[in-house]
N, C-alpha and C positions, 0 to 999 in steps of 0.2 A: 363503405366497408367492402362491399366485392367487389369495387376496382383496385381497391390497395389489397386483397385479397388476389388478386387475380395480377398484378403488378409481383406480387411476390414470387408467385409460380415462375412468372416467366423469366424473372432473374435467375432460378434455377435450370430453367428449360434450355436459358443462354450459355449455362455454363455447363452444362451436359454439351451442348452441341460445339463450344470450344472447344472441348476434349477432344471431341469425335473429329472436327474438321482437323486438328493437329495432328492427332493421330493418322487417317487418311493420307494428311501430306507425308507426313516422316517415316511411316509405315510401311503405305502401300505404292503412293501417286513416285514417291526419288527414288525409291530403290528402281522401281519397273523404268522410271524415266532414265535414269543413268544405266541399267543394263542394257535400254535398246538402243541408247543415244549416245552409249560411252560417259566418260568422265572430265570432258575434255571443255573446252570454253564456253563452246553452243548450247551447251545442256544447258549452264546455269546462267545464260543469258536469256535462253527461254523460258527458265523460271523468274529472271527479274522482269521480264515482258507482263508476263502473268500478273506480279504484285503493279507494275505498272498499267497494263491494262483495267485491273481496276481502280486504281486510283484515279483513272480520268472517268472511269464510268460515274463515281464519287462528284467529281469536282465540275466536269462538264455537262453530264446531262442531269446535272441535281438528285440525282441516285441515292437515296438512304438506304441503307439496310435498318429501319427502326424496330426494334424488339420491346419498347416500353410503352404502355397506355401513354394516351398525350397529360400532360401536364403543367402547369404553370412553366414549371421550371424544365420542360420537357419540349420543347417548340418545334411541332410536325410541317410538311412543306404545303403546299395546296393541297387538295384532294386530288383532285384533277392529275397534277404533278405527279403524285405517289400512284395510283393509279398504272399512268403512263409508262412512270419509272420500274415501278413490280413488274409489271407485264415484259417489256424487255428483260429486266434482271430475273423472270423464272425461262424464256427463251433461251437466255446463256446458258442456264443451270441443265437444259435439256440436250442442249449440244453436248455440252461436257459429258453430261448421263451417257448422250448415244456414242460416243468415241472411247469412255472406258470400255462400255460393253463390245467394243471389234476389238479390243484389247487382251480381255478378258473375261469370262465371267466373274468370275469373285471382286474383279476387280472393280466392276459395272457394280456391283451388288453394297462392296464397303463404301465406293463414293455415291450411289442412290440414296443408303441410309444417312452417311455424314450430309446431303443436301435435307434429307426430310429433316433431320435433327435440327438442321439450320432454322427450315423454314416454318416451322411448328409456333416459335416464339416471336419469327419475322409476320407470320399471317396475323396473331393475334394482336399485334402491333400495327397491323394498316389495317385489321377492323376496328379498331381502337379509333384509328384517324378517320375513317369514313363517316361513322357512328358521333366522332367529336363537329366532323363540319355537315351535319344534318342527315344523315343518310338515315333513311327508317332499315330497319335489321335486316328484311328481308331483302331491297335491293343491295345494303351493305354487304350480303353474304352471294349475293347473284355478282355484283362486281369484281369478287372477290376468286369466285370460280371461275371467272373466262380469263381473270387473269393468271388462272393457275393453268387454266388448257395450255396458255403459250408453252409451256416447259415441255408439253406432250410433243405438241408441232415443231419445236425445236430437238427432239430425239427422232423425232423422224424424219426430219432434214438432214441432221448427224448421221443417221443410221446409211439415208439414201446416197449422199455425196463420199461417204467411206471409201466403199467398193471402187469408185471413182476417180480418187484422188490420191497417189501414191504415198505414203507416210502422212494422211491424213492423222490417225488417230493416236499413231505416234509422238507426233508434233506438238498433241493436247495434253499430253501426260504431264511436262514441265509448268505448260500455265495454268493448268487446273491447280497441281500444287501451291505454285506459288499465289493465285487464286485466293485459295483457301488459307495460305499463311496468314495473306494479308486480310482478309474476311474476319477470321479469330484473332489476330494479335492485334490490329487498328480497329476494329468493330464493336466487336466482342468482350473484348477484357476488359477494354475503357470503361465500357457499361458495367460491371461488375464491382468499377471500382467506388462506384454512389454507396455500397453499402461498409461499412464499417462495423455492424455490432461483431463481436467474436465470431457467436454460432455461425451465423448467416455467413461468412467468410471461409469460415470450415467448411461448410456444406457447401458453397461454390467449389472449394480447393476438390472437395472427395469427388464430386460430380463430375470436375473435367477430369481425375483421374480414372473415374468410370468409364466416359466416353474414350477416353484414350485406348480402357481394358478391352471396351469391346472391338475395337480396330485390332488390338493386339493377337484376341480369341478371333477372331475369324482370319487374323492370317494364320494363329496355328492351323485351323481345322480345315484349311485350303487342301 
């Protein structure tokens, strides 16, 4: 009862953070990428880098983004794997974090909360896996934390090499975008689409339109 309890939240939690990452890209990530970068070929090649850089992160280094408790019909990778795999894919997510923030602040701030929204439903999804292949709670929640420090140490590797690197943080605006297209529209929505009753359907629909509202309000009150 409270894992299909807890199975249900995070369906919601998925499609709040849909919102949010669409939002982010269409909002905040192409307008700022096409005004520093122009409108011209490059841009939107380094946004299809972006959807294509993840996709290989997907397909070659076995990379899930999982948001759902494990389940029969739900099939998680090793432990180990996921693990391995989170701990990189929260390192990406920090890089990204620290190159919006030399960009911006508001801008650092809408894509930090579109990552947290992300990863709210993704955490409870690989304690779910840990928890499923033996883990007692305690170290399942200790593995869980160092794999979140990576995202730290990857904002401050972002932050260090900036200064450094001429149109570093420039350069991240198109693939974070496209990034996060691909995150919410191949990730994200698929998962949403398991449920079918009416409500629950609505309530996904108002949820991403929420997260989208809140991307929307904080670019007005920039």
């Amino acid at each position: 009862m409270k894992k299909e309890r807890v199975k249900k939240i995070s369906i919601f939690l998925v499609s709040f953070a849909a919102g949010a990452l669409f939002g982010d890209a269409f909002i905040y990530l192409l307008p700022e990428a096409f005004t520093e970068l122009g409108l011209g070929l490059t841009t939107s090649l380094y946004i299809i880098l972006g959807i294509l850089f993840f996709f290989i992160l997907e397909k070659f280094l076995h990379w899930r983004h999982c948001h759902l408790l494990p389940s029969r019909e739900h099939v998680h990778p090793l432990a180990t794997m996921n693990l391995v795999g989170d701990a990189f894919h929260n390192f990406i997510d920090g890089l990204l974090i620290g190159a919006t923030y030399m960009v911006s602040i508001p801008l650092g701030i809408s894509t930090t909360l579109a990552i947290i929204l992300h990863e709210i439903p993704q955490e409870i999804g690989d304690f779910g896996v840990l928890i499923h292949a033996g883990f007692p709670i305690s170290r399942a929640l200790l593995f869980n934390l160092f794999s979140a420090i990576s995202a730290v140490l990857g904002a401050i590797i972002s932050l260090y090499i900036g200064p450094h690197v001429e149109g570093y943080a420039i350069f991240f605006l198109p693939i974070t975008a496209g990034g996060f297209i691909y995150i919410a529209g191949s990730d994200l929505i698929p998962e949403l689409k398991h449920e079918y009753g009416a409500i629950s359907s609505f309530l996904q629909f108002i949820l991403i339109i929420l997260g989208i509202s809140i991307m929307t309000l904080l670019a007005l009150v920039e």
